[in-house]
N, C-alpha and C positions, 0 to 999 in steps of 0.2 A: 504494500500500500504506500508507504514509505518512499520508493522507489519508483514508483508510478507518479505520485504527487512531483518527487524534482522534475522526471522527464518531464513531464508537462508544463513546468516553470519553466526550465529549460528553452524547452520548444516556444516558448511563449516569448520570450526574450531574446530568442532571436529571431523571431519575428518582426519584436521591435525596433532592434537593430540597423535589419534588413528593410527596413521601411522607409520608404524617399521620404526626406524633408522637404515640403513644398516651402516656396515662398510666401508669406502673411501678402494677403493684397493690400492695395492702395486706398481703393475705393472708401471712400464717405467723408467726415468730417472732420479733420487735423489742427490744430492749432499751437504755436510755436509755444516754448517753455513762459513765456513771459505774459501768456492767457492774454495779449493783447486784441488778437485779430482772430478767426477762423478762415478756413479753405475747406471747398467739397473737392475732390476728388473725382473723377468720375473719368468711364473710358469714352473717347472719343475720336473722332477719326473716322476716314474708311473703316469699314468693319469694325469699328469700335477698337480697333488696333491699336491707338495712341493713347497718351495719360493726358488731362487735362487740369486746370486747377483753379476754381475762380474765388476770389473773396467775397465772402458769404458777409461777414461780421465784424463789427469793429466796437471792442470796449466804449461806451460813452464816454468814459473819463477820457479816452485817447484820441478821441476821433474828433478832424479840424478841417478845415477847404483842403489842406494842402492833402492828406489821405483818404478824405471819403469822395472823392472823386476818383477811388480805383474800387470801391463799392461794386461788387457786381460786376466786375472785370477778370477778366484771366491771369493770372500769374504766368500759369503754363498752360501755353497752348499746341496741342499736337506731340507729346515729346514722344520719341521714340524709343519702341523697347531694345536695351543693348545684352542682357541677358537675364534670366530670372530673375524678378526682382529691382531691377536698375532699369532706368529711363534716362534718355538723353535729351536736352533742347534745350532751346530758346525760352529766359526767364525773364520776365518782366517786373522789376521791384521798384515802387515810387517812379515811373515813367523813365526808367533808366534798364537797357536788354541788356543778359548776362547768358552766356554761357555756362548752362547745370548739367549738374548732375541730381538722381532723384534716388535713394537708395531701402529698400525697405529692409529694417535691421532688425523688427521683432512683428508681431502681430498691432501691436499696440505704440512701436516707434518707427519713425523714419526720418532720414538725414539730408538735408537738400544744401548740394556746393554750387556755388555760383561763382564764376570769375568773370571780368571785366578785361581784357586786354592781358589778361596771366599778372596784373597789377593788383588791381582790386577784387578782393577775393572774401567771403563770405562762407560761413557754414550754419545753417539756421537746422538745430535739433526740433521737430514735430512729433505730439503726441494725440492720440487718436481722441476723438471727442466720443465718434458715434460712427457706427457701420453705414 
């Protein structure tokens, strides 16, 4: 009985093992460490093939002409998938395009780099609001 019980942990665990780790998606509602602003998330594109990302939301205490005129705007528009998980493109932050990066690092985090001219260079950590 004994011996039956490990096999079966056994066999269970390496199951576990042997089991792909998918990427956590993208999709829904993100918001950077400083609860500032929200972003949805959503695929878009031909075939829904691209990531996209528009600003939903902006703290009241934080929000002025010069920000809430990107209200309902795209951060990322069209970015492309580069491998499981990562996205490539064109980021738009305060009316200034950067070249990102979009990395999904857990279920519940993801990391967006953006550089300007390999000068200006940015890393903004986001945490998931809602699916």
């Amino acid at each position: 009985m004994f011996a039956r019980m490990v096999a079966a942990i056994a066999t269970v665990a390496c199951m576990a093992v042997a089991a792909p780790v998918l990427a956590a998606n993208p999709y829904g509602v993100w918001e950077p460490e400083n609860r500032e602003s929200r972003y949805e998330f959503t695929a878009c594109g031909q075939a829904n093939h691209f990531l996209c990302a528009e600003l939903i939301w902006i703290q009241d205490d934080k929000i002025d002409a010069r920000n809430s005129k990107y209200l309902n705007t795209y951060l990322i528009n069209e970015a492309m998938p580069v491998r499981e998980g990562v996205w490539r493109g064109r980021i738009t932050l305060e009316g200034f395009n950067f070249d990102g990066t979009l990395k999904v690092i857990s279920e519940d985090r993801m990391q967006l780099d953006a550089c300007a001219l390999f000068v200006i260079c940015e890393s903004i950590e986001l945490n998931r609001v809602s699916n």
